[in-house]
N, C-alpha and C positions, 0 to 999 in steps of 0.2 A: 547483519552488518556485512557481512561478505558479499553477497549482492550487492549490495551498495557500493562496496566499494572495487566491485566489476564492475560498476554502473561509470564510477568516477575515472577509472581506465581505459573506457572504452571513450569517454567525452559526453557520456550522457546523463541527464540529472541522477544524481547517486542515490536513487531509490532502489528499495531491496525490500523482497515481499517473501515468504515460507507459509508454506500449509501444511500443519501438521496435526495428525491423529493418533492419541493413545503413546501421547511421547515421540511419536516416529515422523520424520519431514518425510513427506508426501513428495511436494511438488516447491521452487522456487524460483524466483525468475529475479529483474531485473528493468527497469524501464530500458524501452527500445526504441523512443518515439522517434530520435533521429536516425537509426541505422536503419526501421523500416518507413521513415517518412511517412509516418503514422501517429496523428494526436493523439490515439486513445490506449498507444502501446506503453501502458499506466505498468508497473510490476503487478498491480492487482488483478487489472483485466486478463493480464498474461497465465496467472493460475488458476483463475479462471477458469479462462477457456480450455488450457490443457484439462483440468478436474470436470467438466461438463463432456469434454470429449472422449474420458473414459469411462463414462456413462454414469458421473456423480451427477446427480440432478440436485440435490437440496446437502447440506452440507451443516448441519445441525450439529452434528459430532467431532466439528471441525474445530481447528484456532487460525485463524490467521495472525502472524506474525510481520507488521510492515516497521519501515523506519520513519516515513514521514505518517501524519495526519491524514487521511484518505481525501480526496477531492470530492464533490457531489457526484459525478457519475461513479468514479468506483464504490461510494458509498451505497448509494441506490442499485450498485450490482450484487453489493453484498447484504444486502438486503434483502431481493429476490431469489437469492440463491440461497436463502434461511441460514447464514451464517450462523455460527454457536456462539463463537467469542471472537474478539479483536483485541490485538495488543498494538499496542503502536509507541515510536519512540518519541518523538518532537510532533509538537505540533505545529501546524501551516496557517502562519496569521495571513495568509494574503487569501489562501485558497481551500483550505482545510473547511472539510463537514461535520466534522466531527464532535464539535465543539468551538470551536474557534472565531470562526465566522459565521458558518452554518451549524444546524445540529440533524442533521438527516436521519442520523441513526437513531434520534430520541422523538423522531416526530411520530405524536401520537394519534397523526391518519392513517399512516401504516400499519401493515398486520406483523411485522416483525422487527424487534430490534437485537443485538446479538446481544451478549454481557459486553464489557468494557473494559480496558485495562489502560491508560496509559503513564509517557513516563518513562519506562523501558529503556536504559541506555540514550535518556535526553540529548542529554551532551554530548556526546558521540557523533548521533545524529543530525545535529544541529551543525556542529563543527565540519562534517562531510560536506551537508549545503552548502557553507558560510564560501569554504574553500571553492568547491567547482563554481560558485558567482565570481566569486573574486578573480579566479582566474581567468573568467571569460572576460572581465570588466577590464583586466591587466594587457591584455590581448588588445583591446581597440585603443 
């Protein structure tokens, strides 16, 4: 949630993503997609890449903590990167893979899917979204 709600300070969608191992956050980020005029600067792909760049290749023993429903490519990134679990808070009826729309993470052509958890601080989460639309919608 804190993530996210750097995400919603900075003007950008109030996504907030944590990786953590053995109780301990790892790595956290933030969607960045407008400050680096970047589509794919997801909060997920951003720990990601930090966690690949310190030479985690597979991440099995991992949790991922997000607040929204992961979108198809962060899904099928966490996917390849052998995720353990995902937790997540709200789900994305427009663009969520998770269940929602898509189910990436349960598709059974793949060789891996993580456990699953959501739920997590819904409302919270949902509420963060609700706000930075509205505000932008308040704006024009």
């Amino acid at each position: 949630m804190k993530e996210a709600r750097s995400a919603l300070q900075e003007d950008e969608v109030p996504i907030g993503a944590a990786l953590v191992k053995n109780n301990k956050l790892i790595f956290s980020s933030h969607n960045l997609t407008n400050q680096t005029s970047d589509p794919t600067a997801h909060a997920e792909k951003l720990i990601l890449d930090k966690a690949h760049k310190s030479g985690l290749k597979f991440l099995y023993d991992y949790t991922l903590y997000v607040t929204i429903e992961p979108c198809i490519m962060c899904s099928g990134m966490l996917i390849w990167s052998r995720l353990g679990r995902l937790v997540f808070g709200a789900y994305d009826l427009k663009a969520g893979a998770v269940g929602s729309v898509y189910n990436v993470i349960r598709d059974k052509n793949l060789n891996h899917s993580p456990e699953l958890k959501s739920g997590i601080l819904a409302e919270e989460c949902k509420d963060l979204m609700k706000r930075f639309f509205q505000s932008k919608r308040n704006r024009k």
